[in-house]
N, C-alpha and C positions, 0 to 999 in steps of 0.2 A: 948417324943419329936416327932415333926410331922416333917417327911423328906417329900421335895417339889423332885419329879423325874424331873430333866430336862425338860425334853419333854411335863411336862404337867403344864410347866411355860406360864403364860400368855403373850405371845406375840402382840407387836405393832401391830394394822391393816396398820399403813402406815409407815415401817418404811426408812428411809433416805437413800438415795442413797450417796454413796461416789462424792464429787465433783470431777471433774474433774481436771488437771496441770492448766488451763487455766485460773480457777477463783481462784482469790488471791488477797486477801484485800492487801492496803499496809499500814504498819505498822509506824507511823509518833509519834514522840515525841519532837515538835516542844515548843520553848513558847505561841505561836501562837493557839496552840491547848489548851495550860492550860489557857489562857488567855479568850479564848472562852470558856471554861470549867466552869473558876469561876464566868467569867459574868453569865451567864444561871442560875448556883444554888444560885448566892448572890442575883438575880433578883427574885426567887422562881418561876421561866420561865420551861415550856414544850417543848420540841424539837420530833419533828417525828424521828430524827437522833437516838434518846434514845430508843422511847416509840416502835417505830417500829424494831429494831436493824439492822439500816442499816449498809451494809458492807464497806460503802465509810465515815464512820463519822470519824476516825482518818483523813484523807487523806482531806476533806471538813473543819474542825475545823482545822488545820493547816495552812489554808488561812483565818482563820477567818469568813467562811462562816455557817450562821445555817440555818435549817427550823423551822420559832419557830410552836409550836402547840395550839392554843386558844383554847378556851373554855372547857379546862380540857384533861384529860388523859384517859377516857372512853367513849367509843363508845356504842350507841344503838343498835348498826346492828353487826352481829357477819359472816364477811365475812371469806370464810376458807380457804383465803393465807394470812390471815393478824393477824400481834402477837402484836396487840395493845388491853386490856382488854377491855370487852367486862362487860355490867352490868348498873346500875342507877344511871347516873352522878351526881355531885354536881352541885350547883347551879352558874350562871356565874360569875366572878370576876368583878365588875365592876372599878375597878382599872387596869386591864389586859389591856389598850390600851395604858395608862401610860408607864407600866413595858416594854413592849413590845419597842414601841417607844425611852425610854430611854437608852433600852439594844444596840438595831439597832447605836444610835449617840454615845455610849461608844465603842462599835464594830469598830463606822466609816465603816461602810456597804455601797457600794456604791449600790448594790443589793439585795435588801430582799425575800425572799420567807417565805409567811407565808399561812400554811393549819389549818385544821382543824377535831375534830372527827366527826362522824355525830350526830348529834344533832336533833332525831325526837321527844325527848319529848318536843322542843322548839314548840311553835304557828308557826314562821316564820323558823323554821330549823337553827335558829345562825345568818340571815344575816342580822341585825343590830348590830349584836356584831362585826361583818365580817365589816363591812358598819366603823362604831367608830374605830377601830383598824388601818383601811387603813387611814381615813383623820387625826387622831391623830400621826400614823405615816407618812405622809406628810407634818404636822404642824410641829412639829420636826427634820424630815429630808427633809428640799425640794428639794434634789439634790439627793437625793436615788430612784430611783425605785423600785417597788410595785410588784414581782407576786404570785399572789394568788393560792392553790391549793382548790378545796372549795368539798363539798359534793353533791350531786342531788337536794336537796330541796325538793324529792320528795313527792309530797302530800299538799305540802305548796302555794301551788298557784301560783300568780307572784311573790312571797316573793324573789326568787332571783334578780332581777331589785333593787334591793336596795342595792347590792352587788359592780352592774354594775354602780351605780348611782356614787359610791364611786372611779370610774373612776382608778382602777388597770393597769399596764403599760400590766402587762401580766392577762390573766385570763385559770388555767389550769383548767381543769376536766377529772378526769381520766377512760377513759374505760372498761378499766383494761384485758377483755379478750374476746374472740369471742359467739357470741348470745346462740350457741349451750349448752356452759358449765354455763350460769348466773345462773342454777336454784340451780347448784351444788357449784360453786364457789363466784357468790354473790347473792346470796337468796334473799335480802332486798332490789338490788336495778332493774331495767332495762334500757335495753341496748338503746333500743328507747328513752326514754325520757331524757339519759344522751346526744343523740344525737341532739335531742332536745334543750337541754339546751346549749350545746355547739353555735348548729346555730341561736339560739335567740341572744346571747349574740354577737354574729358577725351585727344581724341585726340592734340590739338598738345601736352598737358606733363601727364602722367599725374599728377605729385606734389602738382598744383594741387587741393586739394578741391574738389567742386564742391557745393552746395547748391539745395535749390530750397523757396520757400514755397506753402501751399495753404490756404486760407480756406471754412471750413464755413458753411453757414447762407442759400444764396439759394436753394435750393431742387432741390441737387441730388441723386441716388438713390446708394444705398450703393455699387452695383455700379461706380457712374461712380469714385467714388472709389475704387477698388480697382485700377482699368484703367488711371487718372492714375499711381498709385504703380508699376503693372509697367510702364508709360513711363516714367520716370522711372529706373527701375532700367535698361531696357534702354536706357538713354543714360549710363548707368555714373554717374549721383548717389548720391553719398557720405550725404548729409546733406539728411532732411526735416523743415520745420516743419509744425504743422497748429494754427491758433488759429480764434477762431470772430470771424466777422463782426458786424462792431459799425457801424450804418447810424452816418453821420456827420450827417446830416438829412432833412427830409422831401422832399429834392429829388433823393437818392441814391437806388441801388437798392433795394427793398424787402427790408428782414426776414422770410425766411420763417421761420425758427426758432431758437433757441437749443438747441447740445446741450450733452447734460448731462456733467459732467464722468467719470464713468464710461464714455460713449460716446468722447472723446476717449482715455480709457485703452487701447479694445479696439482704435481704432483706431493706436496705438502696437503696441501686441499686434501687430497684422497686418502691420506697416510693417516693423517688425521682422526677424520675419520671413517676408521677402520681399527680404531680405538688405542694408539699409541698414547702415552703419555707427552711422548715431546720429539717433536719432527723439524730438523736441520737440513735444507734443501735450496742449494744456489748452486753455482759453478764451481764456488773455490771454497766449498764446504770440504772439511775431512775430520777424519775421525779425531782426531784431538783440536779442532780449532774451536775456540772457546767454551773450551772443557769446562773453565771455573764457573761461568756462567751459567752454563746447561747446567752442571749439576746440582745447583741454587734452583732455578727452575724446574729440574726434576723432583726436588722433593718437595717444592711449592705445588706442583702439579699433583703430585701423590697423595698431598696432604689436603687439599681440595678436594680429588676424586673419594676420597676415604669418609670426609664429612658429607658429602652430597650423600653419598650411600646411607649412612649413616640417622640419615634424617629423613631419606627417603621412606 
């Protein structure tokens, strides 16, 4: 019999940092949540809420609110804060704008958010599949709003304008973290061109919100953070989130810190202003948690900032 010594047990390279009192899912067992539950699996429907393990989907399916996920459940790009599988997707559903659309008007969704994996094996990166989903859920629900979380397209040309064509209430793209850490924490994508894409899409249809997400905690300096958000502005984004990073296991990027919920505060303070319309900032902020809401408040906001001018 072979005895293992302790000590010369193969140990995690990144292993988890205990979370802190402050972050704490809540725990909701609503009908409301099984309601949402059985639509998604009776629809044979993808959710990011699943696929990613977000910490807000009891609390979100409780109001009946999902993010569904198109175009399959595998991702081409193997980003390393992210616990969505990674590998050689299937081929697209072409039935998926259907399911999609019909799950939205069973839900009675007055706001949808729908993303997506990245899709580089596609010619076009997904956005005619993005493009059919949106007008087939607009044909279905015409009193629903539309926000999109989409991928870079990068390498696809103008393939996204097809996306935009599809005239989405909100259109997000996520940043996800400061230029310093991309080669480490998103390899597959860049930081410029997601900027890029953002401020195109402001330029082809102004009325489009545009949003973008940014995640605390691998280990980057205040200042980086401050120079992502005057990017982001100078690409005309309406709408920032800022949550903290939450390692998915010991084989993701390492935890370098937890901020304290006061430091998310001041970094709202700042975001602010520096002239966003509407700034999301706590620990267990993510890009679609209370999407319906924000988006009421962003055109409250826009509709404010529009008559202040106006009369100025």
């Amino acid at each position: 019999m072979i005895v293992r010594h302790p000590e010369k047990r193969h140990k995690p390279s990144n292993p988890i940092k205990k979370k802190p009192e402050w972050i704490r899912s809540r725990i909701v067992n609503s009908k409301e949540f099984f309601l949402t539950k059985k639509t998604v699996n009776q629809n044979g429907l993808k959710t990011v809420c699943q696929e990613a393990n977000c910490p807000n989907i009891t609390d979100c399916w409780s109001k009946k609110h999902a993010t569904f996920l198109i175009m399959g459940d595998t991702c081409t790009r193997a980003c390393a804060f992210c616990d969505v599988i990674t590998g050689k997707p299937k081929p697209l559903d072409p039935l998926e704008p259907i399911k999609i659309s019909e799950a939205i008007k069973k839900l009675n969704l007055k706001h949808v958010v729908i993303t997506s994996v990245n899709r580089d094996d596609l010619d076009d990166g997904g956005s005619k599949h993005f493009y059919e989903v949106i007008k087939q859920t607009k044909k279905v629900n015409p009193n629903t709003t539309i926000e999109i979380l989409t991928p870079d397209f990068l390498r696809k040309g103008e393939s996204y304008k097809k996306v935009i064509e599809s005239e989405p209430d909100v259109f997000n793209h996520n940043i996800e973290t400061v230029p310093s850490l991309y080669r480490q924490v998103r390899p597959g994508s860049r930081y410029f061109a997601s900027l890029e894409l953002l401020k195109n899409v402001k330029i082809i249809n102004k009325n489009i919100f545009t949003k973008s997400g940014l995640m605390v905690g691998f280990g980057e300096k205040k200042d980086e953070i401050l120079q992502v958000m005057d990017d982001l502005r100078s690409a005309s984004v309406d709408f920032l989130t800022i949550g903290q990073y939450l390692q998915p296991s010991v084989k993701h990027f390492p935890l370098q810190r937890y901020y304290h919920p006061k430091e998310f505060d001041e970094l709202k303070k700042v975001a602010l202003s520096k002239g966003f319309l509407l700034v999301s900032s706590s620990p267990l902020t993510r890009s679609s948690y209370h999407a319906d809401e924000d988006f009421a408040a962003l055109k409250k906001n826009r509709d404010s900032k529009f008559n202040a001018t106006s009369f100025s």
